[in-house]
SERO-4910 file (N, C-alpha, C, O; in steps of 0.05 Angstrom, whole numbers):
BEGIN
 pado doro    nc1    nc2    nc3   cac1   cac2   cac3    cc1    cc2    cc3    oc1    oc2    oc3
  Unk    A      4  -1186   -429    -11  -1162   -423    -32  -1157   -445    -26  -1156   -469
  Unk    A    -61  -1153   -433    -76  -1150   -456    -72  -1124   -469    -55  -1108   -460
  Unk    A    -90  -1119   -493    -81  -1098   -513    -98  -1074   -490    -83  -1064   -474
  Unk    A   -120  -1068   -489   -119  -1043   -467   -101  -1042   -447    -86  -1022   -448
  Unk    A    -97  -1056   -430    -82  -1049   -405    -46  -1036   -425    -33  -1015   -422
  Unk    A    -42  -1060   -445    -15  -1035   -454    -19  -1021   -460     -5  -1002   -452
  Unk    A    -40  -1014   -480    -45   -991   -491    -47   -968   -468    -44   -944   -473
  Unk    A    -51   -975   -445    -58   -946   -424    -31   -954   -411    -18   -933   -411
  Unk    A    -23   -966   -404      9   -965   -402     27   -952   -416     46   -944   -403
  Unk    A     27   -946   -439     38   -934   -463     34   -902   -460     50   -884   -464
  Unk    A      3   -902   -451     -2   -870   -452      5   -862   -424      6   -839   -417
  Unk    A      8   -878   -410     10   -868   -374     53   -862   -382     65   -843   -371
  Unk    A     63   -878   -397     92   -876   -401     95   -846   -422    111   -829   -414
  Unk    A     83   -842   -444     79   -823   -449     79   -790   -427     96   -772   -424
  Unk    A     56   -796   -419     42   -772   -405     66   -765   -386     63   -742   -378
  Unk    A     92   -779   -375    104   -777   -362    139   -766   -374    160   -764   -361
  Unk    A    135   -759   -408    158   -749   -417    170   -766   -431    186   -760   -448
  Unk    A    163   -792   -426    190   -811   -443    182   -806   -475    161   -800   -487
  Unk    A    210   -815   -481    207   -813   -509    193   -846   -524    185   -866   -513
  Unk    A    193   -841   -541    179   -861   -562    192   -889   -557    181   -909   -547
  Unk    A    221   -887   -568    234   -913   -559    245   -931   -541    255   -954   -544
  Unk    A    241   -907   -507    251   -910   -489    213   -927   -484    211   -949   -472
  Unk    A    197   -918   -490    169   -931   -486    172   -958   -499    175   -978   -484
  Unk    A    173   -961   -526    176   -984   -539    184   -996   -524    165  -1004   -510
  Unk    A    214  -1008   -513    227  -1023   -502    220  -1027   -477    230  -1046   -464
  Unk    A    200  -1007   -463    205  -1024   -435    171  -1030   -436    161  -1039   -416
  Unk    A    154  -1025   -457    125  -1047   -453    139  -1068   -472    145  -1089   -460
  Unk    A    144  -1068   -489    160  -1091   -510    147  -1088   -545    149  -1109   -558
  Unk    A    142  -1075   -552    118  -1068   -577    137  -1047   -593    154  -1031   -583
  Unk    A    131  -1050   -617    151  -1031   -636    143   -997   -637    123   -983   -630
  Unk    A    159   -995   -645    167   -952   -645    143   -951   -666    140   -928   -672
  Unk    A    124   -966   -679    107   -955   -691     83   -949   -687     70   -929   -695
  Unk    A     75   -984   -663     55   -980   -649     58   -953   -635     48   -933   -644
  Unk    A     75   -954   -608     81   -930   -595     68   -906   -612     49   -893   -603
  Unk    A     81   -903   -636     80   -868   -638     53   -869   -650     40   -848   -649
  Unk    A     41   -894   -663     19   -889   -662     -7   -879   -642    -25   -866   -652
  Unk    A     -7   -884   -624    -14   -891   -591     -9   -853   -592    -27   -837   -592
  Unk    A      5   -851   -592     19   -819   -582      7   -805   -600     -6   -786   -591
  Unk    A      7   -807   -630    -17   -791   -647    -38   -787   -640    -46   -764   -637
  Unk    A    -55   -811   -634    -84   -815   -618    -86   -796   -594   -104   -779   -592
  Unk    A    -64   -799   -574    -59   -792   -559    -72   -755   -556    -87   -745   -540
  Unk    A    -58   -743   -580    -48   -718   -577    -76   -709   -602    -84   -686   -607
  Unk    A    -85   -732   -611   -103   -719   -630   -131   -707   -607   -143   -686   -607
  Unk    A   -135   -733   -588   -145   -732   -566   -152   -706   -544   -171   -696   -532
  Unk    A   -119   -701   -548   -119   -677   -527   -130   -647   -547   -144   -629   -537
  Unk    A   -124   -646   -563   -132   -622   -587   -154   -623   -580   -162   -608   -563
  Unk    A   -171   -643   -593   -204   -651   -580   -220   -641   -553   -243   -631   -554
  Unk    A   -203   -644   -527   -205   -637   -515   -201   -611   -505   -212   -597   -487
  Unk    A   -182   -607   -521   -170   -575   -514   -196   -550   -526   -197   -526   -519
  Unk    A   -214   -564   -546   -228   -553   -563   -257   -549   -545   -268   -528   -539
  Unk    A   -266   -575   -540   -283   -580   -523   -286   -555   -503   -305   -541   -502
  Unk    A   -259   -552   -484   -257   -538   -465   -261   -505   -473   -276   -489   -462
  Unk    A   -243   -501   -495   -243   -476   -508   -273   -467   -522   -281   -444   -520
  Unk    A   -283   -483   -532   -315   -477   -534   -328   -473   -511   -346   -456   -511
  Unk    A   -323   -489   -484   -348   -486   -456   -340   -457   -450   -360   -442   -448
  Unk    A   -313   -443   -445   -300   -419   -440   -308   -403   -457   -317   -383   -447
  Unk    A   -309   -403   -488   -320   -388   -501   -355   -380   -492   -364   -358   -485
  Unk    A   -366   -402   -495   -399   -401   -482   -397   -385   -450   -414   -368   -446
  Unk    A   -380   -390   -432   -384   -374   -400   -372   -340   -411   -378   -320   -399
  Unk    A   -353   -340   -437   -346   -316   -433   -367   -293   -454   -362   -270   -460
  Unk    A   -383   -305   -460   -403   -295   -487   -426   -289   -457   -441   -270   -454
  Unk    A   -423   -308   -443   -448   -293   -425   -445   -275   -394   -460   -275   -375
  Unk    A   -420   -263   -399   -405   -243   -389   -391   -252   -358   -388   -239   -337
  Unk    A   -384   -279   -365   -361   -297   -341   -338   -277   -345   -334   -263   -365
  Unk    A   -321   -280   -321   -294   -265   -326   -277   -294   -328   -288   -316   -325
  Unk    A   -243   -291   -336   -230   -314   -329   -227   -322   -305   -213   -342   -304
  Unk    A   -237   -313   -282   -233   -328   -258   -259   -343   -253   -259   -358   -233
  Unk    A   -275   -342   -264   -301   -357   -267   -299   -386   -284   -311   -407   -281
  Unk    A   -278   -378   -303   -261   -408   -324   -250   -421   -301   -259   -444   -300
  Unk    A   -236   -418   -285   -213   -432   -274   -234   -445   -255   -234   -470   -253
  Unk    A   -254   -426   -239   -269   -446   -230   -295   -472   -234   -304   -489   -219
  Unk    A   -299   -465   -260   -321   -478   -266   -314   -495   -281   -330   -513   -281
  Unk    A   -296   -498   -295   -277   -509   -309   -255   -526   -306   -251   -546   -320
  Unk    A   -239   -518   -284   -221   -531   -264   -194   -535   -294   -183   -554   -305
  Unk    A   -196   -508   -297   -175   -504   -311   -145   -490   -298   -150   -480   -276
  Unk    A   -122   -488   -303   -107   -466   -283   -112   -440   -298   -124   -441   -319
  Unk    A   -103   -417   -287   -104   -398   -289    -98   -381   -320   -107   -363   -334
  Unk    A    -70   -403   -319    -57   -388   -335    -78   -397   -367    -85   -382   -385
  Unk    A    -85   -424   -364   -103   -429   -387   -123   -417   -389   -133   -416   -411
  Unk    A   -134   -406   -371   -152   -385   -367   -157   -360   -379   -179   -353   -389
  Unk    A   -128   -342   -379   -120   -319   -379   -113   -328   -422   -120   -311   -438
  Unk    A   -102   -347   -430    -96   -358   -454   -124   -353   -478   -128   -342   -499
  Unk    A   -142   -372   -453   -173   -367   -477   -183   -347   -470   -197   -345   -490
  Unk    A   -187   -329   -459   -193   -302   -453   -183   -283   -474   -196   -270   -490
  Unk    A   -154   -285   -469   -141   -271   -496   -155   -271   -520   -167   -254   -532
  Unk    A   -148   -298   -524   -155   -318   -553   -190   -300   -563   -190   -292   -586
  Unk    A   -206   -296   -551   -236   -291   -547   -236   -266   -547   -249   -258   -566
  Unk    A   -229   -250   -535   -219   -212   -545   -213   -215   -570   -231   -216   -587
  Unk    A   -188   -219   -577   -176   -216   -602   -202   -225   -637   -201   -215   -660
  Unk    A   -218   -240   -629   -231   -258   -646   -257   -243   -641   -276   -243   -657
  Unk    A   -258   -232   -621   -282   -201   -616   -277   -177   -636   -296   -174   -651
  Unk    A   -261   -165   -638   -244   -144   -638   -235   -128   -621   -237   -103   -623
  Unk    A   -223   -144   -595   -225   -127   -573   -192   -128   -577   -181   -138   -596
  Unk    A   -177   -116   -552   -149   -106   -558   -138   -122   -565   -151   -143   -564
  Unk    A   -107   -125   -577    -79   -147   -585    -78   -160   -565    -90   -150   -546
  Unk    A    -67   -178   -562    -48   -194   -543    -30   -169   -536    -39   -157   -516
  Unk    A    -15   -161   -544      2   -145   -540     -6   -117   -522      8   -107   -505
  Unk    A    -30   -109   -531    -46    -85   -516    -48   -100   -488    -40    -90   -468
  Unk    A    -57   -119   -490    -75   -138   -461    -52   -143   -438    -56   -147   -414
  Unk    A    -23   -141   -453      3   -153   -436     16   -122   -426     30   -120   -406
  Unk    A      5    -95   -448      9    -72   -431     -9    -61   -395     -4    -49   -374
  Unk    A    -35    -78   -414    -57    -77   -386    -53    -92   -363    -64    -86   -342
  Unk    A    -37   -113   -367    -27   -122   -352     -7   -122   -327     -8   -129   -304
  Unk    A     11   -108   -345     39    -85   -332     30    -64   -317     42    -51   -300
  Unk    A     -1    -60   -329     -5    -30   -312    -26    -43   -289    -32    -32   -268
  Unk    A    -32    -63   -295    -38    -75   -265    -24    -82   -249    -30    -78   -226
  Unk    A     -5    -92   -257     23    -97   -231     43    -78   -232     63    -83   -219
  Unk    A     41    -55   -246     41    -29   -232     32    -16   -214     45     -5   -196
  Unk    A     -4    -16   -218    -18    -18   -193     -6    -14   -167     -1      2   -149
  Unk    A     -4    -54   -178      7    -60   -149     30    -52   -137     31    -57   -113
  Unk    A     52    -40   -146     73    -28   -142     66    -11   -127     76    -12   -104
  Unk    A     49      9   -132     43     35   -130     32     35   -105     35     53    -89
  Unk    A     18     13   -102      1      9    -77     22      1    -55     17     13    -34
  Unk    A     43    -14    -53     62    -25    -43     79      2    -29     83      3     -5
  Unk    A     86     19    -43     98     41    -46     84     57    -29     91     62     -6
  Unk    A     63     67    -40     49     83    -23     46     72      1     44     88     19
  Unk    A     44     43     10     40     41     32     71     42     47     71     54     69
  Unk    A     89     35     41    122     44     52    115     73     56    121     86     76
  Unk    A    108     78     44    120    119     44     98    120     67    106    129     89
  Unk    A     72    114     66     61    115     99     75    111    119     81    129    134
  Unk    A     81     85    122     96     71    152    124     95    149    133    101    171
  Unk    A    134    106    131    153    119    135    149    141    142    164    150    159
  Unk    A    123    161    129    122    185    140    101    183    170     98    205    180
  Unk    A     87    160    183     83    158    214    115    158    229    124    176    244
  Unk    A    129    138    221    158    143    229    169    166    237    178    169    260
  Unk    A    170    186    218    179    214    217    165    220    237    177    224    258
  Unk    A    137    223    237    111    242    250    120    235    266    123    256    279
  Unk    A    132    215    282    142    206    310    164    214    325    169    221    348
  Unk    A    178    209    302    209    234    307    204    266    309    211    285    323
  Unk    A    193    262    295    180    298    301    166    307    322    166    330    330
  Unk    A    146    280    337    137    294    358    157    293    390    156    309    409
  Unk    A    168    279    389    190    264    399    219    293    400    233    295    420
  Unk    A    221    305    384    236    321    381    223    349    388    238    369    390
  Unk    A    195    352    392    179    377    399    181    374    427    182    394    441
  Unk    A    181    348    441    170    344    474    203    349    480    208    357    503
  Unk    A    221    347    466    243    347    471    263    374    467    282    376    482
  Unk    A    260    388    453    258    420    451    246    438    460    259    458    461
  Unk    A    217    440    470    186    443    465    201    461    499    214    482    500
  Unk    A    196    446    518    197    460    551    228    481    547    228    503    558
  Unk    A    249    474    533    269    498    535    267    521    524    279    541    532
  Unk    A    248    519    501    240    541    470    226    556    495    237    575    505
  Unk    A    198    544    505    183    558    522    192    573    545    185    595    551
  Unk    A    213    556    560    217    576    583    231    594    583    228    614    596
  Unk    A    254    585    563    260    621    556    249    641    549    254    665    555
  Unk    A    223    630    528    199    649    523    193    666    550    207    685    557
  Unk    A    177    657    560    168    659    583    183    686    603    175    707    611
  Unk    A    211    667    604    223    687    619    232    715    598    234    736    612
  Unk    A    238    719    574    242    730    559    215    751    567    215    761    590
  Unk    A    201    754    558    168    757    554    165    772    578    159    796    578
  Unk    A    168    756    601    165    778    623    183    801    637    178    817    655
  Unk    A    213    792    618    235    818    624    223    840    608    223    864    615
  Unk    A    212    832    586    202    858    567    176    869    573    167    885    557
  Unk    A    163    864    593    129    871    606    152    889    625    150    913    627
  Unk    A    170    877    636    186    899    665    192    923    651    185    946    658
  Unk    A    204    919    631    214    941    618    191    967    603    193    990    596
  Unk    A    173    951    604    150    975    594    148    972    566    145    994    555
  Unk    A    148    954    550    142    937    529    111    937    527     98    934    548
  Unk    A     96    942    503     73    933    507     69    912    493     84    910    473
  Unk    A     49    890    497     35    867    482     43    867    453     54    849    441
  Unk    A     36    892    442     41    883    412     77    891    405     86    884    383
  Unk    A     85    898    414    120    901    410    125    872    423    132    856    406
  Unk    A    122    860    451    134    832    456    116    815    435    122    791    436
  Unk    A     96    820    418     85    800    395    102    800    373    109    779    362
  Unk    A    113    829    363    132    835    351    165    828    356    182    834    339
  Unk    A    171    813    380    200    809    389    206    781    369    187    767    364
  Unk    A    237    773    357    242    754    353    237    725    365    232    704    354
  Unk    A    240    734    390    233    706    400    210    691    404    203    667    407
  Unk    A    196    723    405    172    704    410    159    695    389    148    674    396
  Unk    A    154    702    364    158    699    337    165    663    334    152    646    321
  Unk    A    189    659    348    198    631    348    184    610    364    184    585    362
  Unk    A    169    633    385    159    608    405    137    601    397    129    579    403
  Unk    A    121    618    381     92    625    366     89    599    347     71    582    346
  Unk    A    110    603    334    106    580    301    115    561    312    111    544    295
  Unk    A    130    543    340    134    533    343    108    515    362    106    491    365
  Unk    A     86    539    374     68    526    384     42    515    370     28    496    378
  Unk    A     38    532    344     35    517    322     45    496    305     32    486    287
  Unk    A     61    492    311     72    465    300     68    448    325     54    428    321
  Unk    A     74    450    343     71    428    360     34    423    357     25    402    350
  Unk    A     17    448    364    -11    437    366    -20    424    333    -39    408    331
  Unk    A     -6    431    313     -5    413    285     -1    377    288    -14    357    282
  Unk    A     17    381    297     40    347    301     16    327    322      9    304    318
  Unk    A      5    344    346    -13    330    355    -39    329    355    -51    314    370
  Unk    A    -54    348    335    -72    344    332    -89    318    329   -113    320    330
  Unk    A    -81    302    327    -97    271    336    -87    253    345    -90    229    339
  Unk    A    -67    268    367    -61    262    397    -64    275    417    -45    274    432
  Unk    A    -81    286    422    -81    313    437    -74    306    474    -72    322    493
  Unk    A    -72    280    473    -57    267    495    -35    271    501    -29    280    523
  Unk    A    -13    263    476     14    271    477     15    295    494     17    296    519
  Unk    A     14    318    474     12    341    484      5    347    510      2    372    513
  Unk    A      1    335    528     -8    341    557      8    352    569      1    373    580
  Unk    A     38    342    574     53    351    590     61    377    582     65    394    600
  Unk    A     65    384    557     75    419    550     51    431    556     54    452    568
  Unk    A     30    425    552      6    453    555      5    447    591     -5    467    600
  Unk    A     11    431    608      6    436    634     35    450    643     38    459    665
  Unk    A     56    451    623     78    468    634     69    492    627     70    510    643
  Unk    A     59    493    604     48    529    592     29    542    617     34    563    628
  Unk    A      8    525    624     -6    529    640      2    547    666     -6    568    675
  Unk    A     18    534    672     29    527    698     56    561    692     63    577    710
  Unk    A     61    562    670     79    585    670     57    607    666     62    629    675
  Unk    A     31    602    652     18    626    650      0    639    677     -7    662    680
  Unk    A     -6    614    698    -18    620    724      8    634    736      1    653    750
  Unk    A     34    630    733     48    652    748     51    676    736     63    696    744
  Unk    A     42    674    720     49    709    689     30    722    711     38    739    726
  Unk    A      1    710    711    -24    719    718    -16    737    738    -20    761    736
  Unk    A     -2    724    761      3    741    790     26    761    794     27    778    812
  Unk    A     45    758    776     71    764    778     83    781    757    103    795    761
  Unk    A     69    779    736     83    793    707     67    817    700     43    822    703
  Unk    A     86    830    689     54    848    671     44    850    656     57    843    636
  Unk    A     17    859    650     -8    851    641     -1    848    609    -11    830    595
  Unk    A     21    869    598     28    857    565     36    828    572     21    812    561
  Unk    A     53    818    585     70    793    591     48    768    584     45    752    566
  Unk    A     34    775    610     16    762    621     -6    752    588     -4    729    582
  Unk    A    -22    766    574    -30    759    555    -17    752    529    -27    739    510
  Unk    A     10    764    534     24    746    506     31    720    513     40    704    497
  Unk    A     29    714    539     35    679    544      4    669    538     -3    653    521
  Unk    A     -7    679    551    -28    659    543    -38    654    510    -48    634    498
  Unk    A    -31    682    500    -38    672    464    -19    647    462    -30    625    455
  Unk    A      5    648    467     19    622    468     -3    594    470     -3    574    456
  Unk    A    -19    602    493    -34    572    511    -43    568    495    -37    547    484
  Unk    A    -67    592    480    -90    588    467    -72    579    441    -89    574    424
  Unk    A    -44    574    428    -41    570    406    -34    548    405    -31    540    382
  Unk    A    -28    523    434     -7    509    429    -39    490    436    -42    468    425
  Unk    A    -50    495    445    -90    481    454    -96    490    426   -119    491    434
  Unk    A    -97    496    403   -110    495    377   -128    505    374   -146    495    361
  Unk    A   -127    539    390   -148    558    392   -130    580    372   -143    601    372
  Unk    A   -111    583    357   -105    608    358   -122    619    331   -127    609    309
  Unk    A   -129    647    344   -139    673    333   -132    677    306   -149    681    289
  Unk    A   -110    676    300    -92    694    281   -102    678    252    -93    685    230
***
């Protein structure tokens, strides 16, 4: 074997972890050649390592970031993020140590962002159960309203005493919350306001006239008109 071809045999056995004498023995050449070869070797790579660390110094003096190193450079990342450091510090810009807090608080960030986005998908979740539980409460709350509302117009109740009654009080905040929950669904909501409807066209003919307008403040509250 001529002397180049071992010689790059030697460094290709090298470059691959073996040790010195495990190299020796299987090109055939003594542990001195070898480790000489491996000096060169590594004096080489310093050289190079310098080379590189100077072109990174020059992209980061003319306001490259490190992801501009990794590409122009075809360095990885992490060597990237190494001479970057190295180049602050020799600025007077923060420690290593400062740079590895800035760091934490970037993948905190990202935490935060992660998080916040769970607690979204979780509170649509809710918003869903909630509306889900209005369409499902929502027609019993009312029609007792309703019928409530117009025993107290028989009785000679006026508008502002049945505004004043407990219940209706309940049916009130509750039609506010429902026209809340769907306000940008106002679809959902279809089927309760055509039951309201539909109970306040019979108030109209049948109830009396206090009755009759305290249902409809209902309409107008649960449609996202209310007054108050």
């Amino acid at each position: 074997m001529k002397g180049e071809s071992r010689k790059k045999l030697i460094i290709d056995l090298l470059k691959q972890g073996k040790g010195v004498s495990e190299v020796a023995r299987e090109v055939g050449v003594s542990r001195a050649y070898v480790s000489q070869v491996k000096k060169e070797l590594e004096m080489k790579g310093h050289a190079d390592k310098g080379k590189i660390e100077a072109e990174a110094f020059k992209l980061l003096k003319k306001g490259k970031r490190p992801e501009d190193l990794v590409i122009e450079l075809e360095i990885p990342a992490e060597e990237a993020m190494r001479i970057y450091k190295s180049y602050l510090v020799l600025h007077g810009y923060p420690s290593p140590s400062e740079l590895d807090v800035y760091e934490e608080i970037m993948k905190a960030r990202e935490d935060i962002k992660k998080t916040a986005k769970k607690m979204r998908e979780e509170f649509y979740e809710m918003l869903y159960l909630a509306r889900e539980t209005v369409m499902l409460v929502g027609f019993y709350i009312l029609e007792w309203t309703f019928f409530h509302i117009r025993a107290l117009g028989l009785i000679g109740k006026t508008r502002e005493e049945i505004e004043k009654d407990k219940d209706y009080q309940i049916a009130k905040r509750f039609c506010k919350l429902a026209s809340y929950l769907y306000q940008k669904d106002p679809e959902g909501l279809k089927p309760l306001i055509k039951f309201v409807e539909k109970e306040v066209d019979e108030a109209k003919g049948l109830a009396p006239r206090p009755s009759y307008e305290a249902a409809l403040e209902l309409l107008k509250i649960l449609k996202g008109r209310d007054s108050s």
